[in-house]
C-alpha positions as CSV (number, residue, x, y, z in Angstrom):
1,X,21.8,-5.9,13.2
2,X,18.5,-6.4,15.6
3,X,19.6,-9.3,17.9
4,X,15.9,-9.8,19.1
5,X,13.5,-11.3,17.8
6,X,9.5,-9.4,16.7
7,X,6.3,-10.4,16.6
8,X,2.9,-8.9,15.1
9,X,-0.3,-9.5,13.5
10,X,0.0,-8.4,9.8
11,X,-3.8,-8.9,8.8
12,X,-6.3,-6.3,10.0
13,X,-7.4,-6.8,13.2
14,X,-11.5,-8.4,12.9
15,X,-12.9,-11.6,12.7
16,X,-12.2,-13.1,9.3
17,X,-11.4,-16.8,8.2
18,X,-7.3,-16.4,8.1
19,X,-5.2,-14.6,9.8
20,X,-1.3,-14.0,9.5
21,X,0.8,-14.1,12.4
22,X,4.8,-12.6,11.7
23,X,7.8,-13.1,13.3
24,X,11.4,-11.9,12.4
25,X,14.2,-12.5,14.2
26,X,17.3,-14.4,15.1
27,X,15.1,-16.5,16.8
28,X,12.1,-17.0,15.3
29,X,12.6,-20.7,13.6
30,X,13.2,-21.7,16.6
31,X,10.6,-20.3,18.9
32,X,7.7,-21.5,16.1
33,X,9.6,-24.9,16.0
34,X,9.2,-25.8,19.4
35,X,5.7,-24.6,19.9
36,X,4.5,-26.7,17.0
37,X,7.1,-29.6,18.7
38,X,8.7,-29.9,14.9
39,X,12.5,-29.4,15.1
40,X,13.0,-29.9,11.3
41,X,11.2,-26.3,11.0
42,X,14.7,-24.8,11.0
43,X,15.7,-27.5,8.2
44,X,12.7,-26.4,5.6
45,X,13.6,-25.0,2.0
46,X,12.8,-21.2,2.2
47,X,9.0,-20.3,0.9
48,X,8.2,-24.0,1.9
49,X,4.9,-24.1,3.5
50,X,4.3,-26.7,6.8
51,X,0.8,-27.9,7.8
52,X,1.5,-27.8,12.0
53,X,-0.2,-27.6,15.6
54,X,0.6,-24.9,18.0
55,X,0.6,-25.8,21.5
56,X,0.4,-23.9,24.7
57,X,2.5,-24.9,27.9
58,X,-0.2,-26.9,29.9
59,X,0.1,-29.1,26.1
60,X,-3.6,-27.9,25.0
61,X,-4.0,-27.1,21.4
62,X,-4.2,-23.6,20.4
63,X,-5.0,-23.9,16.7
64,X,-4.1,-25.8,13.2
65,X,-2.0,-23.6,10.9
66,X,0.3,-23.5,8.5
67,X,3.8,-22.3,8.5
68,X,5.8,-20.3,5.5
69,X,9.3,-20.4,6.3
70,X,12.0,-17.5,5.3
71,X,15.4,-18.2,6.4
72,X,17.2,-14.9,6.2
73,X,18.8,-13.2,4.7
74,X,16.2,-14.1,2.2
75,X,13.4,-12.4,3.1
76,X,11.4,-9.6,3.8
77,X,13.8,-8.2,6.6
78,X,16.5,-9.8,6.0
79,X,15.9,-12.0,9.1
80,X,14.9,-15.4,10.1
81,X,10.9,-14.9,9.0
82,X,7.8,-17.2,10.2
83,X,4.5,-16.1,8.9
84,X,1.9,-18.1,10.6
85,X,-1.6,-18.5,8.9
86,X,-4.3,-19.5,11.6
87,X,-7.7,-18.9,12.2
88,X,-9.2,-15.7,12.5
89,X,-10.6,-15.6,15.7
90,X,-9.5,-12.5,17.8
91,X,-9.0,-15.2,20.9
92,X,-6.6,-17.6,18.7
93,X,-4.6,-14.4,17.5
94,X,-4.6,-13.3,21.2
95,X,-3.1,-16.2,22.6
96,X,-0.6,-17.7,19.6
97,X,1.0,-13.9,20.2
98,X,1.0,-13.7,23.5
99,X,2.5,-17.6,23.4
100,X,5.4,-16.3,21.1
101,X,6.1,-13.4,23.4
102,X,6.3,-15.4,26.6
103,X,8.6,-18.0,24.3
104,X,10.9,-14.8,23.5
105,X,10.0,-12.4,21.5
106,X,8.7,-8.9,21.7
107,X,5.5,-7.0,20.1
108,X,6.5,-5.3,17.0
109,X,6.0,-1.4,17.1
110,X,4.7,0.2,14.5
111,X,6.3,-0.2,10.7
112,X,9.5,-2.4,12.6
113,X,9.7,-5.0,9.8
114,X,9.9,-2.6,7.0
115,X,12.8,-0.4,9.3
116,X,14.1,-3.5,9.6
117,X,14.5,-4.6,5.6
118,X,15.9,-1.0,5.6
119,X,18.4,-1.6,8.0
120,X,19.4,-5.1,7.2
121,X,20.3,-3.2,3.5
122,X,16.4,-5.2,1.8
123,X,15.0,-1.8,1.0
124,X,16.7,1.9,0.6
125,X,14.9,4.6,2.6
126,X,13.0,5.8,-0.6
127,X,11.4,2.1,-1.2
128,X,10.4,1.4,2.2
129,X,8.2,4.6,2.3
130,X,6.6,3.9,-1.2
131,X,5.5,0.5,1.0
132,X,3.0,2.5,3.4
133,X,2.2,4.5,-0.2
134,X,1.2,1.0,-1.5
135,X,-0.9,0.0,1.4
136,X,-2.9,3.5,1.3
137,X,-3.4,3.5,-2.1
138,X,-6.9,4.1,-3.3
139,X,-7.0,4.3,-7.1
140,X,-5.4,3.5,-9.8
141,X,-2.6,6.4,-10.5
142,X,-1.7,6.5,-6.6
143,X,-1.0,2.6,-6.5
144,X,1.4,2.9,-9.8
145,X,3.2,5.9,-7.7
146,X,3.9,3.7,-5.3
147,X,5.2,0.6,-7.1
148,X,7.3,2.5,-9.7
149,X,9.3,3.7,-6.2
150,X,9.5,0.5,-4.4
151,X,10.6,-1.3,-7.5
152,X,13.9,1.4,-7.4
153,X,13.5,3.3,-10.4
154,X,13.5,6.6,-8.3
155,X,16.2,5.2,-6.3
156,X,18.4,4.4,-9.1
157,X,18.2,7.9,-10.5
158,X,18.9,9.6,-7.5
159,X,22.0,6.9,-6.5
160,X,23.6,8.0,-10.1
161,X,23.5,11.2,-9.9
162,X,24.9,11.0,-6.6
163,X,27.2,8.5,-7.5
164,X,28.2,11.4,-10.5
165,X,29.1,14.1,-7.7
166,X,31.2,11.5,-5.7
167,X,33.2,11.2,-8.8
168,X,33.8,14.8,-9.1
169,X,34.2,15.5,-5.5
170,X,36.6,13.0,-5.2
171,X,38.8,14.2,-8.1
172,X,38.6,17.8,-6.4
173,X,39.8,16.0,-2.8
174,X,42.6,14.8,-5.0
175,X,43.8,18.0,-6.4
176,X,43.9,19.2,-2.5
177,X,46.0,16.4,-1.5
178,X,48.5,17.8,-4.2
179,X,47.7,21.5,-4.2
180,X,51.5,22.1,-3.7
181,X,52.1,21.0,-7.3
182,X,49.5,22.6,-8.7
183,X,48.1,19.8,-10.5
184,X,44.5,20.0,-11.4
185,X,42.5,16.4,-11.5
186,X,38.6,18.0,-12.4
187,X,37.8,19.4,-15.3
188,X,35.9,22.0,-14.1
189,X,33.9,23.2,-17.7
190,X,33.5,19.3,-17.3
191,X,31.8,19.6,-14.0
192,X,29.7,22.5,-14.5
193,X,28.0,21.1,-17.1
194,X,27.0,18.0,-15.1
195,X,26.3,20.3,-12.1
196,X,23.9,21.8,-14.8
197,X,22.6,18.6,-16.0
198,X,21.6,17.5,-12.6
199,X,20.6,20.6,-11.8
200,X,17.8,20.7,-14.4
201,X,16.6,16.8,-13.8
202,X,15.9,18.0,-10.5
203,X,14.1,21.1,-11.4
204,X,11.7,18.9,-13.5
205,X,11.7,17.0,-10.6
206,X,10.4,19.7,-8.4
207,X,7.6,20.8,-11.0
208,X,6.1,17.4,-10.8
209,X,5.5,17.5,-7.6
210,X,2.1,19.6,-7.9
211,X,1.2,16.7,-10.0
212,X,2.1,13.9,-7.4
213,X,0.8,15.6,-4.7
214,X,-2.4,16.2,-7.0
215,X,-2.7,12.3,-7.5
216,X,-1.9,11.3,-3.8
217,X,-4.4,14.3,-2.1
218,X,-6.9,14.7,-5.2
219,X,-6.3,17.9,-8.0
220,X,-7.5,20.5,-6.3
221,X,-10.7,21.9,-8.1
222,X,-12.5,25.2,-6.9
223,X,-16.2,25.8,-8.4
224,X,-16.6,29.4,-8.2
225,X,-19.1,32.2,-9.3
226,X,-21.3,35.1,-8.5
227,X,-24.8,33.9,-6.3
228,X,-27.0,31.5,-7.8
229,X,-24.8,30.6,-11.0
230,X,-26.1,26.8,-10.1
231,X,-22.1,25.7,-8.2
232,X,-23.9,23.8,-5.4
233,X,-26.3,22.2,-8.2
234,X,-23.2,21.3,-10.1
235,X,-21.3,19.9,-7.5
236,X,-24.1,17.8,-6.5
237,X,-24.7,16.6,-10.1
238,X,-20.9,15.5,-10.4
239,X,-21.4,13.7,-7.0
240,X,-24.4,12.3,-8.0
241,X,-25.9,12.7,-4.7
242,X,-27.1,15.8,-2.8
243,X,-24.1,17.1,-0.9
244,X,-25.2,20.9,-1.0
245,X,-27.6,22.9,0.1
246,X,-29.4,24.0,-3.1
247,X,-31.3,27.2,-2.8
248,X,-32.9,30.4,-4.9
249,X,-31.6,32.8,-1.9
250,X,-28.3,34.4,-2.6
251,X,-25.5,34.0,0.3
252,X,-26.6,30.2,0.8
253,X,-23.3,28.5,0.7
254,X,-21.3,30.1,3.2
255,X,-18.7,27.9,3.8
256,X,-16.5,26.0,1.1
257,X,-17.3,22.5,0.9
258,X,-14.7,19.9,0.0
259,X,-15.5,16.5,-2.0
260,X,-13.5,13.9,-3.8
261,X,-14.8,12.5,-7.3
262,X,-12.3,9.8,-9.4
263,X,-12.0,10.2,-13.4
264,X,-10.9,7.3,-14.8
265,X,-8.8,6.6,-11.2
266,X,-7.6,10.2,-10.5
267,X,-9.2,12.1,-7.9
268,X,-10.3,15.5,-8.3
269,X,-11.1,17.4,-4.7
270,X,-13.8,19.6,-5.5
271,X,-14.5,22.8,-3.3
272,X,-17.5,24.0,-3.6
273,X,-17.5,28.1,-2.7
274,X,-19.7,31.1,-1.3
275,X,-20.9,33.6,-4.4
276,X,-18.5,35.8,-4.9
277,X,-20.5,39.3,-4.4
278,X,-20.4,42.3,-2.2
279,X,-21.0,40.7,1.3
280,X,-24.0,40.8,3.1
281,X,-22.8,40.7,6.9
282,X,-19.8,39.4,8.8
283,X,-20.3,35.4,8.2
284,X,-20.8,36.0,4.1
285,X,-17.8,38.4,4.0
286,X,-15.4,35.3,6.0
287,X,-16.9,33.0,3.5
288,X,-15.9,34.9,0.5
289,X,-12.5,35.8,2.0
290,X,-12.5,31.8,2.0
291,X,-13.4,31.3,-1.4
292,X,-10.5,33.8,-2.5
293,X,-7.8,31.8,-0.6
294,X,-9.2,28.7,-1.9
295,X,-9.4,29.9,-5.6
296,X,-5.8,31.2,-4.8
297,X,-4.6,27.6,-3.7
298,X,-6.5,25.9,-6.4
299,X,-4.9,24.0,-10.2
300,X,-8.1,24.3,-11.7
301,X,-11.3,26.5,-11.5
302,X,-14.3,26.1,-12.9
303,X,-15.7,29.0,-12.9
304,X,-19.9,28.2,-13.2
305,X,-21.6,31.7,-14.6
306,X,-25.5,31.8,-15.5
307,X,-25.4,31.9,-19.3
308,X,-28.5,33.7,-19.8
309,X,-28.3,36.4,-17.2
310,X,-24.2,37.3,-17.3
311,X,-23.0,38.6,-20.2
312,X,-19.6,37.7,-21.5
313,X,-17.2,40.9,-20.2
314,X,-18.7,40.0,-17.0
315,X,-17.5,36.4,-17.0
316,X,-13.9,37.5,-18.1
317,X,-14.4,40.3,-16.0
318,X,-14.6,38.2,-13.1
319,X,-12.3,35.2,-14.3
320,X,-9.4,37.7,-14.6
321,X,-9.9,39.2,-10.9
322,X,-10.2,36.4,-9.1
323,X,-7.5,33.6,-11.2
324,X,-4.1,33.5,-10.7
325,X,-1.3,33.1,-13.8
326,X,-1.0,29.6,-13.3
327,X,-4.6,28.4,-12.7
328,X,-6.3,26.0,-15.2
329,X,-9.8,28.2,-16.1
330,X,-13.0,26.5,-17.1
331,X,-15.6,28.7,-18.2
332,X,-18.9,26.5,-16.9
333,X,-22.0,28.0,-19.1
334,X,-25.1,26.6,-17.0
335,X,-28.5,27.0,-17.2
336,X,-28.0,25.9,-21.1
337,X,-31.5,24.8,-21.0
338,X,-33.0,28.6,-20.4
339,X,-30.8,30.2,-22.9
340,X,-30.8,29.7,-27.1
341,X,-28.2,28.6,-29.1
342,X,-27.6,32.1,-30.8
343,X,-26.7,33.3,-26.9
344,X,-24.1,30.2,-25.8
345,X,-22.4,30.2,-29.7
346,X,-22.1,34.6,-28.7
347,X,-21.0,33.8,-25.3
348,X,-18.8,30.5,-26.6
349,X,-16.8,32.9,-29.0
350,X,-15.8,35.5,-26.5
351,X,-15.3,33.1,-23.6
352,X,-13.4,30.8,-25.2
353,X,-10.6,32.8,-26.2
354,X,-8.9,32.8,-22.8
355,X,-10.5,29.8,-20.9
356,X,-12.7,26.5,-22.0
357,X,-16.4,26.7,-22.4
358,X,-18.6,24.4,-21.6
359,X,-21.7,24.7,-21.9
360,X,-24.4,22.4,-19.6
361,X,-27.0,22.1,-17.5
362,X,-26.6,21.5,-13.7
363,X,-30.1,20.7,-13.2
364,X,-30.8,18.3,-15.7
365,X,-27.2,17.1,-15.6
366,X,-26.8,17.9,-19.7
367,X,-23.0,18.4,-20.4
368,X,-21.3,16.8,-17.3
369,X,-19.5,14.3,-19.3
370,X,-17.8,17.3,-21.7
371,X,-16.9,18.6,-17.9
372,X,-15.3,15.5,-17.0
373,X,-13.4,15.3,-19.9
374,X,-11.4,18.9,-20.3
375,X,-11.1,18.1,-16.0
376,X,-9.4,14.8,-17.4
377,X,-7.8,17.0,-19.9
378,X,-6.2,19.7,-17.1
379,X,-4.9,17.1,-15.6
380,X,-2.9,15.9,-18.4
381,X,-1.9,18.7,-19.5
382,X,-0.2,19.4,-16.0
383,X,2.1,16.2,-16.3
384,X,3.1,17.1,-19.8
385,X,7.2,18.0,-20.2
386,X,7.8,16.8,-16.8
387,X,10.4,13.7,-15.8
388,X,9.4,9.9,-16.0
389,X,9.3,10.0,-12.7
390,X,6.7,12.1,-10.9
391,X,7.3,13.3,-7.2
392,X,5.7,12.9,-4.6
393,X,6.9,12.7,-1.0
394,X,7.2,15.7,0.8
395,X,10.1,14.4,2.4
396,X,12.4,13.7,-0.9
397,X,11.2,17.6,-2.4
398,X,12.5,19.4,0.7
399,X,16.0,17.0,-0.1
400,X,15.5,17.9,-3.4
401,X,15.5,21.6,-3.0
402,X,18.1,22.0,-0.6
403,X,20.6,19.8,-3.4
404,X,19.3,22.3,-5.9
405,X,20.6,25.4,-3.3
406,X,24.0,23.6,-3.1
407,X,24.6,22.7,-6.7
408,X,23.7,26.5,-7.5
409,X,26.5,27.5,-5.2
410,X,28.8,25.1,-7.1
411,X,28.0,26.8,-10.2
412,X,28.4,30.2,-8.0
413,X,31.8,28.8,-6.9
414,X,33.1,27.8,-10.6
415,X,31.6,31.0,-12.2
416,X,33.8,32.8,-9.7
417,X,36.8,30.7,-9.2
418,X,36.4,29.9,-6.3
419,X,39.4,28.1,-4.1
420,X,39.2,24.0,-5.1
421,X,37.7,23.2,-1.3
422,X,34.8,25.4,-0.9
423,X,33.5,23.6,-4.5
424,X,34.4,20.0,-2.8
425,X,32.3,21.1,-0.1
426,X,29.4,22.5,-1.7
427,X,29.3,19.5,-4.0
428,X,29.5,17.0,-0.6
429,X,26.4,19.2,0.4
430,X,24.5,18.2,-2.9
431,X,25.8,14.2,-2.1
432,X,24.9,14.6,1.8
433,X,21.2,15.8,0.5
434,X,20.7,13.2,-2.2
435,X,21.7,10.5,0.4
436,X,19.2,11.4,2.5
437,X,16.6,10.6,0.4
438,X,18.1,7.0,0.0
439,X,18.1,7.0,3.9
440,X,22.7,7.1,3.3
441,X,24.2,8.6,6.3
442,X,20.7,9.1,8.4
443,X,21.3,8.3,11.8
444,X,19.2,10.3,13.4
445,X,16.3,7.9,15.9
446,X,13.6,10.3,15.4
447,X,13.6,10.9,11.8
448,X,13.4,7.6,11.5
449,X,10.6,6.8,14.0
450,X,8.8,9.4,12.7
451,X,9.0,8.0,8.8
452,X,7.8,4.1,10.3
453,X,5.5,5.5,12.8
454,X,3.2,6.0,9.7
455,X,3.0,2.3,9.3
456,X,0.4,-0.5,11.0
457,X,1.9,-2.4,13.3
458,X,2.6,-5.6,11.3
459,X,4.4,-3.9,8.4
């Protein structure tokens, strides 16, 4: 338990009408209490608001506020809580803080309230991080990530399975208290099959975190093609603004460019990419090379062809070389407005057989909604079979896959009868890595710092 008591600004710093002032600590009623001179501060019901005015020491008035109370432990942090709501002058913030610290307390560092809810037992490791999720959400899908994990759902699931290997481990520790006798506690066809179980949650676990990485960084969307197939043109249509260089002279986009568009709140990062051709010179051939690892690293590519002037073979020619097994392939038919209808049905039937085709027009922006839809679509499709739950910490996947490696090497150990306290300690492994996740049996300072030093300095 924190015996001191911390202070902070919580709203963003700026001139606005309100601001809020927090303080958590042993002795924060008290310090607020007598620099607003009213002792019955310490008496008020919690989430009881007080009208009240702060005074400095020479007895001059530093602002009209009002006062919401928190006793502890029911609050935020488990403390004593005072959130003060003055006026947002820079100045007034300035000197109420600074007042408050000379009275006793100390600035806040970075994300201390929320370490200490976790601390004082308010929030488990998982939910505290979903809070600095919450407050850098930007759409729709990222800010449901984050409140499905700090209302516990995650957390639950991970504490039962945990709470499932505890069981078995402890029946194992029993049947070494009494391996004189012979006596066996744990059914081991029994615990295999949970070992399985849990092994498989968590491997759907793992597969979703492409998708919740996807959702928190934006789906990561290559447009690709040979020179002058209209990718810049495209890209700029889905932007709606001109973000690339549009040109008739092959080798112009030399670099990949990188923007984010939302459908329907989830964000797609589209790279825009150098032709893929036979290079030209030295800066074209690192631009390709570029495009290749990008294409390589991508979920989906949209793969933008010249509908009159490349023949089908060519397309899937090219869509086979440069795709991996696992990428998402749109087959983008532009420059629909030079070519007939006989040409894009012949190109849609051959096409279309291993990728999507869609046919449109860059230029004239014909189609782009049909785009946007089988992107939409992708998407989807990536999150179908996978768990409730979608992952997405880097944090709780590495957790994740080192519990996976330990509850393979239980299976290992059972397969192969292995001696009763090399499975015990395999399977404490497997607990040891779940409870990490949960922030049970971190003690380690700097993995800590470094998980609140992501935080502003009133959270």
């Amino acid at each position: 338990m924190n015996k001191d008591t911390i202070v902070a600004r919580s709203t963003p710093p700026g001139k606005s009408a309100i601001a809020v002032i927090r303080i958590s600590g042993p002795d924060a009623l008290d310090i607020v209490a007598k620099r607003c001179n009213k002792p019955q501060l310490t008496e008020l019901k919690s989430r009881e608001l007080l009208f009240a005015r702060l005074w400095d020491d020479a007895n001059e008035l530093l602002d009209e506020v009002v006062l919401a109370c928190f006793p502890g432990p029911a609050s935020y942090t488990g403390e004593n809580v005072v959130e003060i709501s003055c006026h947002g002058s820079e100045f007034i913030v300035q000197q109420i803080t600074e007042q408050l610290v000379r009275d006793g307390a100390r600035p806040a560092g970075p994300g201390e309230f929320t370490l200490r809810a976790f601390l004082n037992g308010k929030l488990d490791l998982a939910q505290a991080e979903a809070v600095i999720d919450l407050i850098d959400s930007e759409t729709k899908s990222q800010h449901q990530l984050a409140v499905d994990q700090m209302r516990g759902g995650f957390s639950k699931k991970i504490e039962s399975l945990r709470e499932k290997l505890i069981h078995f481990a402890s029946m194992i520790e029993l049947e070494l208290d009494f391996g004189e006798e012979d006596v066996e506690f744990a059914d081991r066809k029994e615990l295999g099959s949970l070992v399985e179980e849990i092994n498989a949650y968590i491997g759907r676990l793992l597969d979703s975190f492409s998708m919740g990485n996807a959702i928190k960084k934006g789906v990561s969307t290559v447009i690709a093609g040979r020179p002058n197939a209209g990718k810049s043109t495209l890209l700029n249509a889905l932007l709606e603004e001109d973000r690339a260089i549009v040109s008739d002279i092959e080798g112009t986009t030399r670099d990949t460019i990188e923007e984010i568009i939302y459908l329907e709140g989830v964000p797609f990062r589209l790279i825009d990419t150098a032709g893929i051709r036979e290079a030209g010179d030295t800066i074209e051939e690192i631009g390709i090379e570029k495009t290749m690892a990008k294409i390589a690293g991508s979920a989906i590519l949209i793969y933008v062809f010249d509908v009159k002037n490349t023949v089908p073979e060519e397309v899937l020619s090219d869509i086979d070389k440069v795709s991996g097994p696992d990428t998402q392939v749109i087959a983008v038919a532009n420059k629909m407005d030079l070519a007939g209808e006989q040409l894009i049905r012949a190109s849609n039937r051959k096409i279309s057989q291993k990728s999507i085709f869609v046919p449109l027009s860059a230029i004239d922006q014909t189609g782009l909604d049909v785009l946007k839809d089988e992107l939409l679509g992708q998407f989807k499709k990536m999150n179908k079979g996978l768990t409730d739950t979608v992952l997405h910490n880097t944090r709780h996947y590495r957790s994740l896959l080192k519990t996976q490696e330990a509850l393979e090497a239980v299976l290992e150990g059972l397969k192969n009868n292995m001696p009763a306290d090399l499975i015990a300690m395999d399977i404490r492994h497997a607990m040891n890595y779940l409870g990490e996740i949960l922030g049970k049996g971190i003690t380690s300072e700097d993995l800590l710092g470094n998980i609140f030093s992501r935080f502003c300095i009133g959270k």
